[in-house]
N, C-alpha and C positions, 0 to 999 in steps of 0.2 A: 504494500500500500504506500511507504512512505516513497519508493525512487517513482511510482507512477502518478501521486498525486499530490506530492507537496513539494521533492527536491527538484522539480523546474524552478515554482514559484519562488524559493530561495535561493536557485540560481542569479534568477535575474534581481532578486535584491539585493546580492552579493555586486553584483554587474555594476544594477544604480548608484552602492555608494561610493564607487571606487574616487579615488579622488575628493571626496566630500569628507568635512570635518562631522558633520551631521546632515540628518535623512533633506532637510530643506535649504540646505549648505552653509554657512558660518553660521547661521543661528541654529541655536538649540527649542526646538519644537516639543508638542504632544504625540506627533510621530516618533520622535526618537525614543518617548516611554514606552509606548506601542513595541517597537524593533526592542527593546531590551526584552523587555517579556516574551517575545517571540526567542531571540536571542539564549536566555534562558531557559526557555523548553526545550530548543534543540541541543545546545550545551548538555542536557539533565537526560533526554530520552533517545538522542542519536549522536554517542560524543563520535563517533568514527566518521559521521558526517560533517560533524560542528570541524574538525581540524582540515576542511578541505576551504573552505571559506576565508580566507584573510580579511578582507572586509569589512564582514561581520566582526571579525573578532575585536580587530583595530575598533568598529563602533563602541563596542560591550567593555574594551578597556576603556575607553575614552567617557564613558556612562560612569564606569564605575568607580573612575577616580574624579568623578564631581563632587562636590561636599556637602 
């Protein structure tokens, strides 16, 4: 279920952020709470997936050293 119907979709959000410091670009949005939490499930429920994403990961460190 998850390579047929979810790791397209987080392909291409992986895609969206590349280059971006956040989901809307220099500013920090309610999209980027969104992508954490996303971030976080996939981290928790698919980590063999979570380390193909740099992207992402760069977002979820960037999230989670805000204070």
């Amino acid at each position: 279920m998850f390579a047929n119907e979810v790791a397209w979709l987080i392909e291409r959000i992986d895609k969206f952020l590349n280059g971006k410091a956040w989901a809307a670009g220099a500013n920090l949005t309610y999209i980027d709470f969104a992508l954490f939490e996303l971030e976080e499930t996939l981290k928790s429920f698919h980590p063999e997936s979570w380390a193909k994403f740099a992207n992402l990961q760069k977002h979820h460190q960037e999230f989670s050293n805000i204070p």
